[in-house]
Every structure is written in C-alpha cells, then in structure tokens.
N, C-alpha and C positions, 0 to 999 in steps of 0.2 A: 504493500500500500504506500503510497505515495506521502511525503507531506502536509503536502499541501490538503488530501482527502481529512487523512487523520487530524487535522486542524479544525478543517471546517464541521468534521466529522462529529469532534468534541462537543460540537456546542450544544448537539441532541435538543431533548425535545423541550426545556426548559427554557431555551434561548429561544428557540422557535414560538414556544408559547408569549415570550413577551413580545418578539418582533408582532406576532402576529396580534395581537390586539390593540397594533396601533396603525396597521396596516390594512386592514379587511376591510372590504367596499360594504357599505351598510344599505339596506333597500328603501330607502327613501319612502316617508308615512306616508307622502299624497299620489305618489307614482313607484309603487316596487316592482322588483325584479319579476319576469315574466316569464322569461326564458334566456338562457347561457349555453351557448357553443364553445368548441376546439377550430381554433384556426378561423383565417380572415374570412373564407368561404361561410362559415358558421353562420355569419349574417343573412344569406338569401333563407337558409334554412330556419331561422329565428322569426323572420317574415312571415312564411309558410306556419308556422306554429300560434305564432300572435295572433293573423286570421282565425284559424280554429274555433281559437279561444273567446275570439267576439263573435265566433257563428253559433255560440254555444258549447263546443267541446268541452270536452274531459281534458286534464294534463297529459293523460294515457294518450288522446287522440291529435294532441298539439304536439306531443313529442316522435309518433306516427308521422305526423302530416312533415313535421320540420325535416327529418331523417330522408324522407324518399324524394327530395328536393334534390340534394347530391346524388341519390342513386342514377335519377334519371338524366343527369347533365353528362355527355360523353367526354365534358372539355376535364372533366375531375377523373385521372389517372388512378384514385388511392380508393375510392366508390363507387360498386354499383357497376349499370351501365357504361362500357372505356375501361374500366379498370385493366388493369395490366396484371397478364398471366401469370401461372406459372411457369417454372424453367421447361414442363413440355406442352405449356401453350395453352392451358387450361385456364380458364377463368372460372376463380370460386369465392363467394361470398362468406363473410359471416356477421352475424347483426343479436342483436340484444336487444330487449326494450323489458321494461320494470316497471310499475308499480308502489304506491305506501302502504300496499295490503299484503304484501308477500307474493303479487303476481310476479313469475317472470319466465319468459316464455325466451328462449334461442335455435339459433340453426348458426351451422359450419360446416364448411365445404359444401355450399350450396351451388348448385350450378344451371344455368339458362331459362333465372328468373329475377328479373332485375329489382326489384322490391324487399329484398331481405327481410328488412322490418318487417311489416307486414307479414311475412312469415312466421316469424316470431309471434308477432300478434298472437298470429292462429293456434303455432303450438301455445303459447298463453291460455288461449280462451276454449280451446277445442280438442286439446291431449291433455291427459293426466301428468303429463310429463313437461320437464323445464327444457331438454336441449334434444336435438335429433340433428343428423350427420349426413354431409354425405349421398350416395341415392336415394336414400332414407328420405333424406328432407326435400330434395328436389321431387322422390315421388310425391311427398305430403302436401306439397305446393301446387302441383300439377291438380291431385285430387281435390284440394280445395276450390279449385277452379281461375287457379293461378296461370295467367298466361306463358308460355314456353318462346323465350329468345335467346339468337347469339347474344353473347355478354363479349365475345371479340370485336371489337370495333376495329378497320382498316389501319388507324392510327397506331393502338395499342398493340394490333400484330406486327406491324413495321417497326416498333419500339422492340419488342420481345427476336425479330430475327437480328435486329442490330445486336442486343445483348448477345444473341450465340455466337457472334463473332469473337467475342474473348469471354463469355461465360464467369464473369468475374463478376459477385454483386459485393456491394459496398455499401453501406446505409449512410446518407448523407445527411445529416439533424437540419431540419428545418427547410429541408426540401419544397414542402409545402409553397413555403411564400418569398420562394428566392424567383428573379426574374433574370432574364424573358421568360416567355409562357405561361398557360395558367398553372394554379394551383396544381400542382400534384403532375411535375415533368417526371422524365426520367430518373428513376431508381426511389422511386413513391415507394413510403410503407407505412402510410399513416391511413387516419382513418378520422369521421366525427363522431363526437359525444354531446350530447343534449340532454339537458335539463331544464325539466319547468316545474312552475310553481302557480298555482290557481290564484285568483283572488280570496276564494276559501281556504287559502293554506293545504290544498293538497299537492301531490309530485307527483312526477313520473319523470322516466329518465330513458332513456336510449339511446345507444351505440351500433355502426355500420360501418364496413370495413372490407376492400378485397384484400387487404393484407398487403403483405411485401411481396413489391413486384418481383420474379422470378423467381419466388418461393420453392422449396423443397415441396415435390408433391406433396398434400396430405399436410402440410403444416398448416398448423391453427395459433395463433399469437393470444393476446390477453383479450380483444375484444370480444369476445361473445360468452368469455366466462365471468360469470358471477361473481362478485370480491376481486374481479382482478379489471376485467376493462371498463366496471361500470357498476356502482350498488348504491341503493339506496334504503332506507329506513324509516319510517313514521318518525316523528317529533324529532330527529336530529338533521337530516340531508341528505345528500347527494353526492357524489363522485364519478368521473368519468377519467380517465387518462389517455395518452398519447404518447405516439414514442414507439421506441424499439419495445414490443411488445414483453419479450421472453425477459426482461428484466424488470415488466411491470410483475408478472409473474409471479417472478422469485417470492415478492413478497406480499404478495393479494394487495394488490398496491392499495385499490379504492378500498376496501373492507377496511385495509388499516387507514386510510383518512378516514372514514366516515365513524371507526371506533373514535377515533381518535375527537371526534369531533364530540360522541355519545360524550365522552369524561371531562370535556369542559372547554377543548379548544376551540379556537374561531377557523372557521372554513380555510384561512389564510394560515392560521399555524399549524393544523391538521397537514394543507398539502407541501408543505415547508417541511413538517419531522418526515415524512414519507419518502422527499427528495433525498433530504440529507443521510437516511437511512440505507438507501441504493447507495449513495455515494462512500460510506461507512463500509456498507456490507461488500461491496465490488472492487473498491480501489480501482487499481489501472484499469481493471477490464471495460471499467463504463468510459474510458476516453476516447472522446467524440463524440460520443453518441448523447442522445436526445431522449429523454423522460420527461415527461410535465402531468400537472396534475391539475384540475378545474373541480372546485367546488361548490354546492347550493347549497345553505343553511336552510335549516325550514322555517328559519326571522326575515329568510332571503339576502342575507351577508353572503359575498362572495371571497374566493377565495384562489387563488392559481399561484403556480411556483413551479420551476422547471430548472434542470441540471444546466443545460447553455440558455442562452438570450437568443434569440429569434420566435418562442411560443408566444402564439397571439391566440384571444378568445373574442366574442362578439358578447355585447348584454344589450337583450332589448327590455323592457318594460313593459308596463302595461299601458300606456301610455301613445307606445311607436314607437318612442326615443328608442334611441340605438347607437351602437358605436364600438369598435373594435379597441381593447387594450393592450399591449403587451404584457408579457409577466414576467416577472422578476425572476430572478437567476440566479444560482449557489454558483455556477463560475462564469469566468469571462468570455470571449473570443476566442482569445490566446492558447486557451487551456487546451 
C-alpha cells in the first residue's frame, strides 16, 4: 500500500463523518430533491422521471421512466440500446430497480431487449424471485411480451472490431464525460443510477448498465446486484454507484453507504467512508481507476464522493430546477 493510501486511508470514518456534515447538499423546504443521477447524461433521465411524477407516478414509476431514457438513446455506448459488446460481440444488459418496501426485482446478461429496467420491473412485480440471468431473463422478457431487438448498433460493432485489432481493454475513469463525443466513447464501462424521492417521502431507486465494453463473456459487474450497485431502505436512503464495478463489489459498496447512513451519517459522509475504505482496502491496485458513490437521504440530503475528480451527478427537484454537480474527490489528477 502506498502512502499516500494509508494516509488518507487513516482518517476513516470519523473524519468522514465531520467533513461530511458540513458538506451534504440539504433538500430545500419549498422545493426538495426529486430525483438524482450518475453522470452528466443523468439529466435527460431526471427529466423523464420528474414528468412521471407530475403525471401522477409512483417513485417506482419515475425511477422506471428516468432509466429507459438512456436505454433507448444509441449515442450512450455504456446503456441499453448502442451499448458496446462483449469481447465476442454480444450485447448484454443488466439493470436493477428497488423499492422502500423490500421490492426488488433484476436481470443480467440480458440480451435483445432494450428496456432492462422494465424487466426488472416485471421480475419485481410478477416472479417470486429478485434476479434471473441470462436466456433465463431474455426468455422472461420475450414472455412478458417484451419486444425482441438487435442491441448491436453499426457504431458499437465498428467500435468492438477496432478493439480486436489489439484486444487490449483498459478502463479509462471518467470516460463518460471526456470529449469529443458523446457520453460513453470508447472503452465505456459505466452505467446510471437513479434515485427518487416523492413529495410523500417515499423512494425508489434504479440502476442500468451494458457493462464494460468488451467484457469477459458472462461477466456481470456491481450493477444489478443488491448492496452493491444500488440499495435502498425505508426511513434512511438510497445509494447507487459507478465505476469499475468488481471493486464496488468487494465491498457491497451501497449497502455499506446506506448502513452507514442507518447509524447517523449524512449521505455525504456515508459515501466518503465507502470511498476511503476501497482506497484503504486496495492500495495500488485501485490506481486509476474510478469508484464514486451518489446518495438520497430520505430528508432528501445528498451526498457523492469519488476516488479521482471527473464524477459528475445531475439533481433535479420538484420544482424543474436542475443542474449537474461534480463530486469531490479523495485524490487528484496526478495520482
């Protein structure tokens, strides 16, 4: 372990805990928090959710509507519809969506159904069960009367045969919102996270994702699992993450923000011990790479914190208001 890790490493969760309650975005009495994304794209999907919610929706059905915004956009390489294969050319989804009642319904390795969510929904609402896999889940989609499409889009094939020319992937932190191009060029392995909050105080939350581009067949990252790409709880919050998945992983990343939030911390110092903990627990291994963390209190306090500087989230309100922030960072550039 480095240094510089085991430094910043020290200052655990007690240090976190004060930064973080002087730093947590508070949900304003006459206009709160409505809904919050991963990344600058987050915003059209925040849009798509806010509607919902003035056409009457549930949070369940604002966090639905918000999610399959990126699905269906082919300009977003890390989502849905475009997203970028894997290494033998396969396009497979996976998606999450939650509930404050203990719903929660997923699918992974989902294939030639562009709606993930919504899948999810249905294992939610219509299996006994929380995850299904696989042809598994593309049969279930198919039966529920889920439309059947290529998920290869010309772009994202032309992208995946340029990779086989040297077959080397490399996860680049913050891919998402570096330019030219849109969000999510080449060597994408991100994905969003959405949460919303009712004017009644209830949540719902959800997570979609084609994963890393030129993935190992068969691999599945943090997003569609439970405690790790996305949880949430009655009367404490919410969590979603980003990033190189298999290190959200390691350590149920959101489950421990959202504990962390149960025992008294603010959404902002919750996703701060979580960061600093990867950085703790991994030393060298996390250099470069990109973890972040978004969180909804259920006072509607926010919360994000991420291993480099480039994570950005969208917050819209109940209001309209809206607007994209960056999040603060346990290292630099340089690092």
């Amino acid at each position: 372990m480095s240094e510089r890790i085991s430094r910043r490493g020290a200052l655990g969760l007690g240090a976190a805990a004060a930064l973080g309650a002087g730093t947590a975005r508070a949900a304003g009495g006459d206009d709160p928090v409505a809904v919050v994304s991963t990344w600058d794209f987050g915003k059209a999907a925040n849009a798509a959710a806010l509607a919902r919610f003035k056409a009457g929706g549930s949070a369940l059905d604002a966090v639905e509507a918000g999610a399959r915004v990126p699905e269906a956009d082919p300009a977003n390489h890390s989502v849905g519809y475009g997203g970028y294969p894997d290494r033998d050319g396969h396009v497979t989804l996976d998606a999450i969506i939650m509930d404050d009642h203990g719903g929660v319904g997923a699918v992974a390795a989902l294939e030639d159904v562009v709606h993930a969510v919504s899948v999810a929904r249905l294992v939610m609402e219509k299996t006994p069960h929380t995850l299904l896999v696989g042809e598994g889940a593309t049969r279930f989609a198919l039966d529920q009367g889920m439309k059947r499409t290529k998920l290869l889009t010309p772009e994202a094939e032309k992208a995946w045969r340029e990779w086989l020319k040297t077959a080397r992937y490399r996860p680049v932190a913050n891919i998402e919102n570096q330019l030219p191009g849109p969000p999510g060029s080449s060597l994408n392995h991100d994905t969003i996270g959405i949460l919303a909050r009712g004017l009644d105080g209830s949540m719902a939350a959800a997570c979609t994702t084609s994963g890393m581009a030129f993935k190992m067949r068969g691999r599945v990252g943090d997003s569609p699992q439970a405690g790790s790409g996305l949880f949430i709880e009655k009367k404490v919050g919410a969590a979603a993450s980003t990033g190189v998945g298999e290190e959200v992983t390691r350590i149920a990343g959101t489950a421990r923000v959202v504990a962390s939030m149960r025992a008294g911390l603010s959404p902002q110092a919750a996703c701060e011990e979580a960061v600093r903990h990867i950085a703790t627990l991994r030393g060298d291994a996390i250099k470069g790479l990109q973890v972040g963390f978004l969180a909804l209190g259920h006072d509607g306090r926010i919360g994000a914190y991420a291993l480099l500087p480039g994570f950005t989230y969208a917050v819209t309100r109940h209001s309209g208001a809206s607007e994209v922030l960056p999040a603060a960072s346990l290292f630099g550039e340089s690092r």
